[in-house]
C-alpha positions in Angstrom: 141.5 -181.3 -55.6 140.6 -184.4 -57.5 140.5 -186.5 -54.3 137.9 -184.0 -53.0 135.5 -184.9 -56.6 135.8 -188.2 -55.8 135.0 -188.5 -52.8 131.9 -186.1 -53.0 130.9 -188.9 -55.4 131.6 -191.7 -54.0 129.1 -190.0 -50.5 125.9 -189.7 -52.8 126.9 -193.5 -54.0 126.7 -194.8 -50.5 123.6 -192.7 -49.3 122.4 -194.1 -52.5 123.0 -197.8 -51.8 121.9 -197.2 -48.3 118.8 -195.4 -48.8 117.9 -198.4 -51.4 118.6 -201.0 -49.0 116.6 -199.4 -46.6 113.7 -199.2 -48.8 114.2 -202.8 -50.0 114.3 -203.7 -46.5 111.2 -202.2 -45.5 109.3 -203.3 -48.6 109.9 -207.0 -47.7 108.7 -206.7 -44.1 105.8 -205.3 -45.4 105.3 -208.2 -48.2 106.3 -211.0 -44.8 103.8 -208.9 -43.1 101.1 -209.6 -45.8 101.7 -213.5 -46.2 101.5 -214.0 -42.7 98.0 -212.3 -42.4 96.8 -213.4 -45.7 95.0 -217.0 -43.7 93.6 -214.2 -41.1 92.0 -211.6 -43.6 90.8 -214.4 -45.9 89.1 -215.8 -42.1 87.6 -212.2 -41.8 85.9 -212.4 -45.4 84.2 -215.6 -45.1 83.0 -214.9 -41.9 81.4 -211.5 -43.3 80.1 -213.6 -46.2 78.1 -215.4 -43.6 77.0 -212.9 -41.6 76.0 -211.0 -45.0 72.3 -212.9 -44.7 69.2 -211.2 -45.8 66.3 -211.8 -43.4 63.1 -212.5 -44.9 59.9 -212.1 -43.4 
């Protein structure tokens, strides 16, 4: 009976563990997904700076 508590324990550990490493997992890509396109979005604002000219008659 007390192999059977332990176990049951020992499952929500390691869907625990797993479910964090997932998440972990996923929260770097995303962060390596944002350093790569930070030289490309920072492009895309200076070139709307530029094209943010008033015209003046």
């Amino acid at each position: 009976m007390s192999e059977v508590a332990q176990q049951k324990d020992r499952f929500w550990i390691y869907v625990g563990i797993t479910v964090f490493v997932i998440v972990a997992g996923i929260l770097l890509i995303k962060q390596s997904e944002n350093e790569k396109f930070a030289p490309i979005k920072q492009q895309v604002a200076e070139e709307l700076a530029q094209m943010n000219v008033r015209v003046l008659n």
